[in-house]
C-alpha positions in Angstrom: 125.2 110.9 126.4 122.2 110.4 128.4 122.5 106.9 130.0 126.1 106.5 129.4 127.8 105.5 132.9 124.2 106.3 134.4 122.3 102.6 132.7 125.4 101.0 131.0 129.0 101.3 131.1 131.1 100.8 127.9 133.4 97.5 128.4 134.9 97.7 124.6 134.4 98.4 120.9 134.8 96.2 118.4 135.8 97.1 114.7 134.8 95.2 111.9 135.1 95.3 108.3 132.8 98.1 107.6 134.2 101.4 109.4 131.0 101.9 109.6 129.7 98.7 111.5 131.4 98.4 115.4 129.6 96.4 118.1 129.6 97.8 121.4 129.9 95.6 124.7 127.7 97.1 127.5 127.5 96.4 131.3 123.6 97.1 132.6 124.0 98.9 135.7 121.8 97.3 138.1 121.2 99.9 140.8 120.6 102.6 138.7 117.1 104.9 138.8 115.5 103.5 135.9 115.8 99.5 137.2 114.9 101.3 140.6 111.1 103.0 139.3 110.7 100.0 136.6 109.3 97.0 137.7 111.2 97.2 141.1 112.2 94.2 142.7 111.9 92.3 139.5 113.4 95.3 137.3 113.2 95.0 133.0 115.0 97.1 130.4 112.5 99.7 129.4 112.2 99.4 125.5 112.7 103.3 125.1 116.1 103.0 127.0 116.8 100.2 124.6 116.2 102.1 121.9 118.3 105.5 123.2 121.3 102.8 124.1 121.1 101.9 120.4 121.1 105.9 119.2 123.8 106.7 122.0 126.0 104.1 119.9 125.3 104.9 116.7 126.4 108.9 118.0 130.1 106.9 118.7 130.0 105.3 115.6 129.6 108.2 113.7 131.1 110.8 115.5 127.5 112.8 115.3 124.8 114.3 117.1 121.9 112.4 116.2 118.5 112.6 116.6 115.6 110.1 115.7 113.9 111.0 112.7 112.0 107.5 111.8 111.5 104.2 113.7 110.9 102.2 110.3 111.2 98.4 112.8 111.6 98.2 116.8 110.9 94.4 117.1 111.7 93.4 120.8 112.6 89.7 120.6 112.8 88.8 124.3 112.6 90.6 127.8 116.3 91.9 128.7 116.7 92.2 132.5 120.1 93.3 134.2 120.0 90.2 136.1 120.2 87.6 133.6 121.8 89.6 131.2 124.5 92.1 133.1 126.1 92.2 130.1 124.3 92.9 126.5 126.3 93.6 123.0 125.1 96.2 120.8 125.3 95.7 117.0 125.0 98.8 115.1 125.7 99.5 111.3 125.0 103.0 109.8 124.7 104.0 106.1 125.0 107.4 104.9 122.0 109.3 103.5 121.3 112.8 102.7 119.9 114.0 105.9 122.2 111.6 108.0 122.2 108.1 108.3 120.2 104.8 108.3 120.7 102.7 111.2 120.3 99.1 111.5 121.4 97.8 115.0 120.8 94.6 117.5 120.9 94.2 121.1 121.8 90.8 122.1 124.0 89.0 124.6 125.3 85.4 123.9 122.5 83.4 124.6 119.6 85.7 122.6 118.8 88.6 120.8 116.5 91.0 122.9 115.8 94.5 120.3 115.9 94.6 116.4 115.9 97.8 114.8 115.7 99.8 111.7 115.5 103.5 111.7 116.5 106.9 110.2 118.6 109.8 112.8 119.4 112.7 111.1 122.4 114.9 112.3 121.9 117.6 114.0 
């Protein structure tokens, strides 16, 4: 994993009633690299890490190497910053398809959701 314990740190899973549907509780990591050459001082959550947090889950869902094959919807809903939202939850359901799986996931924490997304990754 590329940002795994570098830009978040996994707090828990939850299952649901899909085995293939689990939402993923992160803790943003404030003083990492990213926040610190992103807007420093008033530090955002870069869309494309957004986007490789979502992929990185959807890896532990499936049990996969993926990569991205087809962003089909990236809608980012609201500006996610480490400081008002240490903690974010990351939705993610995959279906099955021939070359791997379709991904729908959501980053949100309890007040708003920030990233909606829709998108192929094909196992590698």
């Amino acid at each position: 994993m590329l940002l795994e314990n570098k830009y978040y740190k996994l707090i828990r899973v939850d299952d649901s009633e899909s085995p293939l549907t689990k939402t993923y509780h992160l803790a943003l990591i404030p003083d990492c690299d990213v926040y610190r050459g992103h807007f420093p001082g008033n530090p955002v959550c870069p869309g494309v890490c957004n986007i490789e947090t979502i992929k990185e889950c959807a890896m532990m869902l499936t049990g996969k190497k993926l990569l991205i094959s087809t962003i089909k919807q990236c809608r980012l809903t609201a500006i996610a910053t480490p400081a008002v939202c240490p903690e974010i939850s990351v939705e993610v359901t995959a279906t099955e398809t021939p070359q791997g799986y379709t991904i729908l996931a959501t980053i949100a924490d309890a007040q708003q959701t920030y990233m909606e997304y829709k998108g192929d990754m094909m196992i590698l």
